[in-house]
N, C-alpha and C positions, 0 to 999 in steps of 0.2 A: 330795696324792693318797693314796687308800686303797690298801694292802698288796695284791695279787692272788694271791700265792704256795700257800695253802691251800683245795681243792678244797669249797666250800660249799653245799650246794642252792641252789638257782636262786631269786630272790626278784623278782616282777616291779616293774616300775618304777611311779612314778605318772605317770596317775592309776590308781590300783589298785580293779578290781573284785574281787579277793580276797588276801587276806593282809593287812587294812585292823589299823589299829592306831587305836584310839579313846582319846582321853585324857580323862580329868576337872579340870578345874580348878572347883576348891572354896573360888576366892576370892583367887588366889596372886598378886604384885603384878605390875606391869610389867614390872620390871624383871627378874623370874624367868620371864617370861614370853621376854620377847627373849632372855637366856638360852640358857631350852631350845630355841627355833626355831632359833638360832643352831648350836647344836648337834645337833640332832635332827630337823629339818625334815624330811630326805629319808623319816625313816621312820613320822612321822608323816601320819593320814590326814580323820582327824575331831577337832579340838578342842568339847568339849560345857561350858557355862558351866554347873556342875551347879546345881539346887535353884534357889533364886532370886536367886542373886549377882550375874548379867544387872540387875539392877533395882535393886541398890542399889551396884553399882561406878563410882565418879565416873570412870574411865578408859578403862570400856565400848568407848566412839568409839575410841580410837585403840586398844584389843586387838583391834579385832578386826577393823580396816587392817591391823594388823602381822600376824594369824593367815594374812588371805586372801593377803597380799604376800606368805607365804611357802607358798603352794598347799597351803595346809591347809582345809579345810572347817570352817564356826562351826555348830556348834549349841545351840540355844536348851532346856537340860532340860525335862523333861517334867514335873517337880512345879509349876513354875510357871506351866506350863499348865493344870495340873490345880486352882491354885488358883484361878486367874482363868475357869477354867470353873464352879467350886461356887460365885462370885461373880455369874454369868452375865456375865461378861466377855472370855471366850474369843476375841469378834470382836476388841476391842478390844487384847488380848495381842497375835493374829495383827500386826493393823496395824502396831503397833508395832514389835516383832521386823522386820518387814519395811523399816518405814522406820530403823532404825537398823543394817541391815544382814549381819543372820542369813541365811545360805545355807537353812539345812535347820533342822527343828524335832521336838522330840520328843516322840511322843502316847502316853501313859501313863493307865493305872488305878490305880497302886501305893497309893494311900490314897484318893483321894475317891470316895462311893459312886454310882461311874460303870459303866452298865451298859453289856453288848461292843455291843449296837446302839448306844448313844450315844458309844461312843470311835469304833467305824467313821464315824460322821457327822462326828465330831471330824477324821478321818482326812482325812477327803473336803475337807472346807473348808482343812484346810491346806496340802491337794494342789496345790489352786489356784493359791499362791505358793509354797512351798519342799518342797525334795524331804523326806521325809517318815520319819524312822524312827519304827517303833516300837518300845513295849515292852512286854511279855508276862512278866507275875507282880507278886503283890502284895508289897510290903514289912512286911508282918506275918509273923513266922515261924508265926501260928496261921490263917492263912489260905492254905494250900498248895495249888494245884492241881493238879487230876488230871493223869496224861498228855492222857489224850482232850482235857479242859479247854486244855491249851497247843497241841496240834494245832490243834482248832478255833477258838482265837482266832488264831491265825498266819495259819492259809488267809484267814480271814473279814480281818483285819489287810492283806495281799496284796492281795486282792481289793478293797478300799476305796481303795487309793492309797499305799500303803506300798511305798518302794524297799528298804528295809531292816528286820528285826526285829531287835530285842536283848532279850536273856534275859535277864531279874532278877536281878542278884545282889547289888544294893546297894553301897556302898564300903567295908563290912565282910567279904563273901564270904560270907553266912551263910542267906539267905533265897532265893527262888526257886530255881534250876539246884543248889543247895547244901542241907546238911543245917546245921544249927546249928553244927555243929564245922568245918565249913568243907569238910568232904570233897563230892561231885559226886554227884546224884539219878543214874545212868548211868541210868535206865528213862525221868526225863525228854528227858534229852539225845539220847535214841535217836530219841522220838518227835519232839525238834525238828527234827531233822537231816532226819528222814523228811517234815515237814510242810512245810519250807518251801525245803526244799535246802541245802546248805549252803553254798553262797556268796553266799546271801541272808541269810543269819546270824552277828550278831555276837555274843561269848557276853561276860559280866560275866564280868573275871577278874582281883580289885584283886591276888589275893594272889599271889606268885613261883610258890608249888605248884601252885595251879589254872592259871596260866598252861603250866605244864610237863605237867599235864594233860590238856590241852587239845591242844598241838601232839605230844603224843607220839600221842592218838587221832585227830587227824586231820591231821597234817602242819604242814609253818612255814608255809604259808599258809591258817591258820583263821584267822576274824577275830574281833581280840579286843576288848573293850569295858571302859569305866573303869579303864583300867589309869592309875595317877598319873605327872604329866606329867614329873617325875623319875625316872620309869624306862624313859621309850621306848627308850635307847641299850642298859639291861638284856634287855631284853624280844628288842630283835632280835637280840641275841647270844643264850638262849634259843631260837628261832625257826631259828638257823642251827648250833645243837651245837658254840659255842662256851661253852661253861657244863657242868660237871658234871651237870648237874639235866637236861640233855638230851644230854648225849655219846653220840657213836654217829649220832647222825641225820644227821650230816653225811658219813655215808657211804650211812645208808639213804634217803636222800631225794634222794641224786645222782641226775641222768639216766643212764640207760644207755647 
């Protein structure tokens, strides 16, 4: 049994419509897998099989028994969708992902020169079988979009078949929502928040200070994305101002 004694903000249970904690796995084995569900289930909410390690993990089948067995959501990343669509293979990705057991899938522009009418279409076909995030920004730090630019791909994102967007920020912190040095575009992140709401948003945040960032402007339940599957148990201490890097909010964020 967990400790009760210290008065915490309120963190709701799953399944969680907001305060969603997204993890990246970039390959990690089995057995670090069971691990961390072991340990960190409760507060984890989306497990995403980043890039295209989905496709070449001989143990695929049973990670992702073991993800859903512990009421975690699998998702299929978005660049391997994105390569099997510059292939014209997108249908056959879909199928797949499907028959081997993907919940949700993730529809991305980040590198192939995919235009926003062709990701929305993208959107829609995959609507059909799994609930569907997206994602919104390029992974080229010299291909930066406007505010107006992530506005209107959000709404238009939304409006196609998307339960959820996520803001680019890579597993480096450096690209989309982020400037090179890792600090927060704040003019984009206004416009995000404004475009799509914010508990339909999840934001890229690998690094501890952007995660602290993030819940200091908008509370311990912002929903946060690619954070590494070794630090869920970090992240909700963070979340709850147990942690230096967020002390205090555990009084500012009680109920009244």
């Amino acid at each position: 049994m967990l400790p009760t004694f210290l008065e915490l903000p309120p963190r709701p249970g799953k399944p969680r419509a907001t305060g969603m904690t997204h993890v990246l796995d970039n390959g990690i084995d089995l057995q670090t897998v069971t691990g961390v569900l072991d340990a960190a289930a409760d507060y984890l909410d989306v497990w995403k099989l980043g890039w295209g390690t989905a496709y070449v993990d001989p143990t695929l089948s049973e990670k992702l028994t073991l993800i859903a067995d512990h009421d975690v959501r699998t998702c299929l990343g978005g660049t391997m969708l994105e390569v099997a669509w510059a292939q014209g293979k997108a249908s056959e990705c879909l199928a797949w992902a499907h028959d081997v057991g993907f919940a949700s899938v993730e529809v991305s522009r980040g590198v192939a020169a995919m235009e926003v009418s062709e990701k929305h279409d993208l959107i829609r076909r995959a609507a059909r079988s799994f609930a569907v995030f997206s994602e919104v920004g390029r992974k080229d730090s010299q291909e930066e979009l406007s505010s107006r630019q992530w506005t209107d791909e959000i709404i238009g994102d939304r409006a196609a078949g998307a339960q959820w967007v996520i803001a680019e920020g890579r597993e480096s912190g450096s690209v989309g929502v982020y400037r090179a040095d890792g600090s927060v575009r704040t003019d984009v992140v206004a416009a995000i928040s404004r475009a799509g709401g914010i508990e339909s948003i999840l934001f890229e945040t690998p690094q501890k200070d952007q995660q602290a960032w993030f819940i200091h402007e908008f509370g311990p339940n912002v929903n946060l994305a690619n954070v590494a599957a070794s630090d869920a148990i970090a992240l909700e201490t963070l979340r709850v101002g147990l942690r230096a890097d967020t002390f205090g909010l555990s009084r500012q964020w009680l109920p009244i």
